[in-house]
N, C-alpha and C positions, 0 to 999 in steps of 0.2 A: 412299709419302711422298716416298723420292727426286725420281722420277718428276714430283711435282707440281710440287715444286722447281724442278727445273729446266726445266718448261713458264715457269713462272711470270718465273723469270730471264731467260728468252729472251725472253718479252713484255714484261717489261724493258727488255729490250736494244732489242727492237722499236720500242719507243716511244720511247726513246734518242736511236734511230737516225732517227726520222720527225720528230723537234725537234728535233735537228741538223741536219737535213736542209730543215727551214721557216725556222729561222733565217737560213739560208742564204739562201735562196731571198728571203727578206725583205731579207738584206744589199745581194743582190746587185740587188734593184730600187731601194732605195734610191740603191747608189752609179750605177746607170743614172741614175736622175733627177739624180742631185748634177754629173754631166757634162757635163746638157743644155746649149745654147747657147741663151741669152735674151735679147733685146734690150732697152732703154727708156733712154730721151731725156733728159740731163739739162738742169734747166732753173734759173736764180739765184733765190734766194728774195726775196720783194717789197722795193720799195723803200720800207722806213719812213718812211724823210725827217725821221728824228726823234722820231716818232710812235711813243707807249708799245706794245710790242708785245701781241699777243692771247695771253691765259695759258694758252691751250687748248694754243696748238701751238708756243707761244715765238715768233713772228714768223715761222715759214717758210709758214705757210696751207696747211700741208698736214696730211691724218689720218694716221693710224700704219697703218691697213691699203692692201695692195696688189693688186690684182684683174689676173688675167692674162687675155691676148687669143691663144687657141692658133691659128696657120694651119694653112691646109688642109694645104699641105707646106712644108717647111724651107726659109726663103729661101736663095740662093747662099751667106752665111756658114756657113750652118749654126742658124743662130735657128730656132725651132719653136715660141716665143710671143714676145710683146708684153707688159712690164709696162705698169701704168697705174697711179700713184698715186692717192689720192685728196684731196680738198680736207677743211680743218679745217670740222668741223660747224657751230664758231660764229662765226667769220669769215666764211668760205666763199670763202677765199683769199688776202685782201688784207692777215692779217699784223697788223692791228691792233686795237688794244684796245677800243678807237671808233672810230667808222665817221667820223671829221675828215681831211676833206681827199683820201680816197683816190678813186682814180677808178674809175667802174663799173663800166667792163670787168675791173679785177681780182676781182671777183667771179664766184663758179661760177653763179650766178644770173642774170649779165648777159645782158640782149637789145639788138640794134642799137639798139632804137628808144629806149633808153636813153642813148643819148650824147648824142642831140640835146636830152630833155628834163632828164635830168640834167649831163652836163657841162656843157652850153650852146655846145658847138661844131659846127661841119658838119663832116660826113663830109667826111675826106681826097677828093678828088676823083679821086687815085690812091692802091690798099692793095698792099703788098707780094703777098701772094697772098688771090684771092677767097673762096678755100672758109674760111678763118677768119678772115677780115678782119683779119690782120696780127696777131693773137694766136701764131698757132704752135701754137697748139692750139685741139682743141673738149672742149667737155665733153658725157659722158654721164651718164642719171639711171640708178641700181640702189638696188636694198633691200638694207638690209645689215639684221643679225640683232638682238633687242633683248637686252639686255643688262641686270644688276640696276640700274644707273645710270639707263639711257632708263625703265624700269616707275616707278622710282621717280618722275623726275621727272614722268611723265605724269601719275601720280596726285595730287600736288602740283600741278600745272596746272588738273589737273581740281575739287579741293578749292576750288582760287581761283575756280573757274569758276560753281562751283555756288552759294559764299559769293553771287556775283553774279548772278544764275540767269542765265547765260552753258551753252549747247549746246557740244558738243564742236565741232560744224560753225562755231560762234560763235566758237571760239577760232582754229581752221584758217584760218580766213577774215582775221580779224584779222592773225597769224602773217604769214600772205601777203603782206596789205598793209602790214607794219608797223608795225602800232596795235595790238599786245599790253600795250606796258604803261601807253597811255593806256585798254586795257577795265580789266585787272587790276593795274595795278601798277606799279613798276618792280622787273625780275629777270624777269619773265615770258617775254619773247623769251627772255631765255636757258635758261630752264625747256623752252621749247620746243625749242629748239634743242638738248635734250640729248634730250631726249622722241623726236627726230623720226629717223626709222632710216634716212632718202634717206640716201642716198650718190653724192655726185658726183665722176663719175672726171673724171680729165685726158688724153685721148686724144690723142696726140701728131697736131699734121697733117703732112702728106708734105714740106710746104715746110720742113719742120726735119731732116729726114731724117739728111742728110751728119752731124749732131749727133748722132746714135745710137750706142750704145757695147755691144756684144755679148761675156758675159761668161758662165760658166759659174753654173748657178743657184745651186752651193753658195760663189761669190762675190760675189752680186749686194748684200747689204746694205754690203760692205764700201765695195765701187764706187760705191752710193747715198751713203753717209757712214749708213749708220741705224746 
Protein backbone atom coordinates (compact mmCIF):
# COMPACT_ATOMS: atom_id res chain seq x y z
CA UNK A 1 0.00 0.00 0.00
CA UNK A 2 2.87 2.25 0.98
CA UNK A 3 4.66 1.30 -1.93
CA UNK A 4 1.66 2.27 -4.47
CA UNK A 5 1.61 5.53 -2.80
CA UNK A 6 4.38 6.62 -3.34
CA UNK A 7 4.77 5.13 -7.24
CA UNK A 8 1.71 7.13 -7.62
CA UNK A 9 3.07 10.54 -6.08
CA UNK A 10 6.17 10.36 -8.04
CA UNK A 11 3.91 10.11 -11.30
CA UNK A 12 2.53 12.94 -9.74
CA UNK A 13 5.28 14.66 -9.53
CA UNK A 14 6.15 13.47 -13.06
CA UNK A 15 3.47 15.07 -14.62
CA UNK A 16 4.12 18.09 -12.51
CA UNK A 17 7.18 18.35 -13.71
CA UNK A 18 6.24 17.83 -17.68
CA UNK A 19 3.46 20.91 -17.29
CA UNK A 20 5.85 22.95 -15.89
CA UNK A 21 7.97 22.13 -18.19
CA UNK A 22 5.34 22.81 -21.59
CA UNK A 23 4.38 25.71 -20.00
CA UNK A 24 7.57 26.76 -20.35
CA UNK A 25 8.33 25.91 -23.42
CA UNK A 26 5.08 27.69 -24.57
CA UNK A 27 6.16 30.89 -22.60
CA UNK A 28 9.09 30.94 -23.95
CA UNK A 29 7.84 30.68 -27.83
CA UNK A 30 5.55 33.13 -27.24
CA UNK A 31 7.94 35.78 -25.79
CA UNK A 32 10.28 34.69 -29.09
CA UNK A 33 7.48 35.85 -31.29
CA UNK A 34 6.49 38.97 -29.03
CA UNK A 35 10.37 40.23 -29.92
CA UNK A 36 10.22 39.65 -33.56
CA UNK A 37 10.89 42.82 -35.73
CA UNK A 38 7.94 43.69 -38.22
CA UNK A 39 7.66 46.18 -40.58
CA UNK A 40 4.28 48.09 -42.30
CA UNK A 41 3.84 51.35 -43.76
CA UNK A 42 1.75 53.70 -42.40
CA UNK A 43 -0.43 55.41 -44.54
CA UNK A 44 -3.45 58.92 -43.66
CA UNK A 45 -6.81 57.75 -43.78
CA UNK A 46 -9.05 59.02 -46.92
CA UNK A 47 -9.83 62.47 -47.52
CA UNK A 48 -13.71 62.83 -46.77
CA UNK A 49 -13.95 66.40 -47.81
CA UNK A 50 -16.91 66.56 -45.74
CA UNK A 51 -18.61 63.55 -46.83
CA UNK A 52 -20.64 61.40 -44.10
CA UNK A 53 -18.26 58.87 -43.24
CA UNK A 54 -18.72 54.77 -43.91
CA UNK A 55 -20.27 53.18 -40.54
CA UNK A 56 -18.47 49.97 -41.30
CA UNK A 57 -15.03 51.21 -40.57
CA UNK A 58 -15.79 55.04 -39.24
CA UNK A 59 -14.04 56.73 -42.30
CA UNK A 60 -10.45 55.15 -42.20
CA UNK A 61 -11.52 52.31 -45.19
CA UNK A 62 -9.91 50.05 -43.70
CA UNK A 63 -11.02 46.22 -42.11
CA UNK A 64 -9.88 45.27 -38.60
CA UNK A 65 -8.00 42.21 -39.91
CA UNK A 66 -4.28 42.14 -40.77
CA UNK A 67 -2.55 39.62 -43.01
CA UNK A 68 1.29 39.17 -42.65
CA UNK A 69 3.84 38.89 -45.75
CA UNK A 70 6.83 36.46 -43.97
CA UNK A 71 10.45 36.87 -46.19
CA UNK A 72 12.64 34.52 -47.00
CA UNK A 73 15.29 36.02 -44.60
CA UNK A 74 15.30 39.04 -42.25
CA UNK A 75 15.83 42.37 -43.96
CA UNK A 76 19.11 44.36 -42.71
CA UNK A 77 16.84 45.89 -39.72
CA UNK A 78 15.91 42.83 -38.60
CA UNK A 79 12.07 42.74 -40.04
CA UNK A 80 11.07 38.91 -40.91
CA UNK A 81 7.47 39.88 -42.12
CA UNK A 82 5.48 42.69 -43.81
CA UNK A 83 2.14 43.68 -42.40
CA UNK A 84 -0.71 44.38 -44.80
CA UNK A 85 -3.81 45.90 -43.71
CA UNK A 86 -6.86 45.13 -45.19
CA UNK A 87 -9.45 47.45 -46.89
CA UNK A 88 -13.32 47.98 -45.31
CA UNK A 89 -15.64 45.40 -47.04
CA UNK A 90 -18.14 47.92 -47.66
CA UNK A 91 -16.37 50.93 -48.85
CA UNK A 92 -13.49 49.18 -50.06
CA UNK A 93 -11.46 52.04 -49.00
CA UNK A 94 -12.65 55.42 -49.80
CA UNK A 95 -14.11 56.11 -46.15
CA UNK A 96 -17.55 56.99 -47.11
CA UNK A 97 -20.93 56.42 -46.50
CA UNK A 98 -21.94 57.03 -50.32
CA UNK A 99 -19.90 56.50 -52.89
CA UNK A 100 -20.61 60.98 -53.75
CA UNK A 101 -17.84 62.44 -55.13
CA UNK A 102 -14.99 60.21 -54.20
CA UNK A 103 -12.56 59.17 -56.75
CA UNK A 104 -11.95 55.67 -58.23
CA UNK A 105 -8.82 55.01 -57.46
CA UNK A 106 -9.47 55.14 -53.78
CA UNK A 107 -11.16 52.09 -54.15
CA UNK A 108 -9.55 48.43 -53.58
CA UNK A 109 -11.52 47.63 -56.64
CA UNK A 110 -9.99 50.27 -58.94
CA UNK A 111 -8.61 49.64 -62.44
CA UNK A 112 -6.49 52.19 -64.74
CA UNK A 113 -9.11 52.08 -67.15
CA UNK A 114 -11.26 53.36 -64.66
CA UNK A 115 -10.03 56.99 -64.56
CA UNK A 116 -10.51 57.77 -67.85
CA UNK A 117 -14.12 56.44 -67.99
CA UNK A 118 -15.04 57.27 -64.52
CA UNK A 119 -13.16 60.44 -63.41
CA UNK A 120 -13.05 61.82 -66.87
CA UNK A 121 -9.52 62.80 -66.98
CA UNK A 122 -6.26 61.69 -68.80
CA UNK A 123 -3.70 60.02 -67.43
CA UNK A 124 -0.94 62.14 -65.88
CA UNK A 125 1.46 62.04 -68.80
CA UNK A 126 4.09 61.67 -66.03
CA UNK A 127 3.25 59.21 -62.58
CA UNK A 128 5.35 59.41 -59.67
CA UNK A 129 6.41 55.63 -59.80
CA UNK A 130 5.12 53.11 -62.72
CA UNK A 131 4.54 49.93 -60.95
CA UNK A 132 1.48 51.67 -58.87
CA UNK A 133 0.81 54.44 -60.68
CA UNK A 134 1.35 56.88 -58.06
CA UNK A 135 -0.89 55.08 -55.51
CA UNK A 136 1.98 53.94 -53.11
CA UNK A 137 0.42 50.95 -52.98
CA UNK A 138 -1.20 47.84 -54.79
CA UNK A 139 -3.80 45.69 -53.67
CA UNK A 140 -4.13 42.05 -53.50
CA UNK A 141 -7.32 39.71 -53.59
CA UNK A 142 -7.44 36.62 -50.55
CA UNK A 143 -10.36 34.69 -48.81
CA UNK A 144 -10.84 35.51 -45.57
CA UNK A 145 -13.09 33.10 -43.42
CA UNK A 146 -17.06 33.39 -43.11
CA UNK A 147 -18.26 34.21 -40.28
CA UNK A 148 -22.08 34.15 -38.43
CA UNK A 149 -22.49 37.65 -39.99
CA UNK A 150 -21.41 36.87 -43.81
CA UNK A 151 -23.91 33.18 -43.59
CA UNK A 152 -26.37 35.17 -42.47
CA UNK A 153 -26.50 37.78 -44.79
CA UNK A 154 -25.87 35.42 -47.63
CA UNK A 155 -29.00 33.82 -46.93
CA UNK A 156 -30.89 37.00 -46.73
CA UNK A 157 -29.55 37.67 -50.20
CA UNK A 158 -30.30 34.56 -51.41
CA UNK A 159 -34.26 34.80 -49.75
CA UNK A 160 -34.35 38.14 -51.92
CA UNK A 161 -33.06 36.40 -54.85
CA UNK A 162 -35.35 33.64 -55.00
CA UNK A 163 -38.50 36.11 -53.94
CA UNK A 164 -37.21 37.21 -57.56
CA UNK A 165 -36.29 33.95 -59.13
CA UNK A 166 -32.91 35.56 -59.38
CA UNK A 167 -29.67 32.50 -59.52
CA UNK A 168 -26.93 32.87 -57.18
CA UNK A 169 -24.70 33.58 -60.38
CA UNK A 170 -27.59 36.22 -61.04
CA UNK A 171 -26.86 38.00 -57.95
CA UNK A 172 -22.77 37.65 -58.35
CA UNK A 173 -23.16 39.28 -61.51
CA UNK A 174 -25.25 42.05 -60.71
CA UNK A 175 -22.92 42.70 -57.35
CA UNK A 176 -20.11 43.15 -59.94
CA UNK A 177 -21.65 45.41 -61.92
CA UNK A 178 -23.54 47.32 -59.49
CA UNK A 179 -26.99 46.67 -60.22
CA UNK A 180 -27.98 44.83 -57.01
CA UNK A 181 -30.36 46.86 -55.73
CA UNK A 182 -31.83 47.94 -58.98
CA UNK A 183 -32.47 43.49 -59.40
CA UNK A 184 -33.50 43.18 -55.49
CA UNK A 185 -33.71 46.29 -53.75
CA UNK A 186 -32.26 48.80 -51.97
CA UNK A 187 -29.73 47.34 -49.03
CA UNK A 188 -28.86 44.61 -51.20
CA UNK A 189 -25.24 45.66 -52.29
CA UNK A 190 -24.68 45.85 -48.87
CA UNK A 191 -26.10 42.42 -48.02
CA UNK A 192 -23.65 41.55 -50.27
CA UNK A 193 -21.02 43.09 -49.39
CA UNK A 194 -21.31 41.47 -45.87
CA UNK A 195 -22.08 38.10 -47.49
CA UNK A 196 -18.83 38.26 -49.65
CA UNK A 197 -15.60 36.83 -47.78
CA UNK A 198 -12.80 38.65 -50.59
CA UNK A 199 -10.56 40.27 -48.74
CA UNK A 200 -8.55 42.97 -50.16
CA UNK A 201 -5.06 43.71 -48.78
CA UNK A 202 -3.03 46.80 -49.13
CA UNK A 203 0.45 45.88 -50.22
CA UNK A 204 2.69 48.59 -49.76
CA UNK A 205 4.80 49.45 -53.07
CA UNK A 206 8.71 49.92 -52.84
CA UNK A 207 8.24 53.62 -53.83
CA UNK A 208 6.89 54.35 -50.08
CA UNK A 209 9.57 52.38 -48.54
CA UNK A 210 11.79 55.31 -46.62
CA UNK A 211 7.95 55.48 -44.89
CA UNK A 212 8.20 52.16 -43.22
CA UNK A 213 8.39 51.85 -39.54
CA UNK A 214 9.92 48.56 -38.01
CA UNK A 215 8.62 47.66 -34.68
CA UNK A 216 8.62 44.74 -32.34
CA UNK A 217 5.24 42.41 -33.06
CA UNK A 218 4.19 42.75 -29.43
CA UNK A 219 4.01 46.55 -30.32
CA UNK A 220 2.84 46.84 -33.49
CA UNK A 221 -1.02 47.77 -32.73
CA UNK A 222 0.01 50.49 -30.56
CA UNK A 223 2.38 52.03 -33.47
CA UNK A 224 -0.77 51.30 -35.92
CA UNK A 225 -3.11 53.54 -33.51
CA UNK A 226 -5.56 50.04 -33.50
Amino acid sequence: MVANHARKNAARGRRADAGGNHRQAVDAVRAEQDAELILFVPYPHPDLDGAAPCADCQGTGLGEDLYEHAYEKPLPDGAVALIMETFCGICLGCGRAAHDGCRPDTHATYEEDDLLDEWGEEEPAEVECFSCRGRTFNVTQGAGEETAESVEAHELLMARAAEHGFSEWDVRGAFAFGELDLMLGKGSTELAARADTTVWLRMPCGCREAASVTVRRDQLSEAMGR
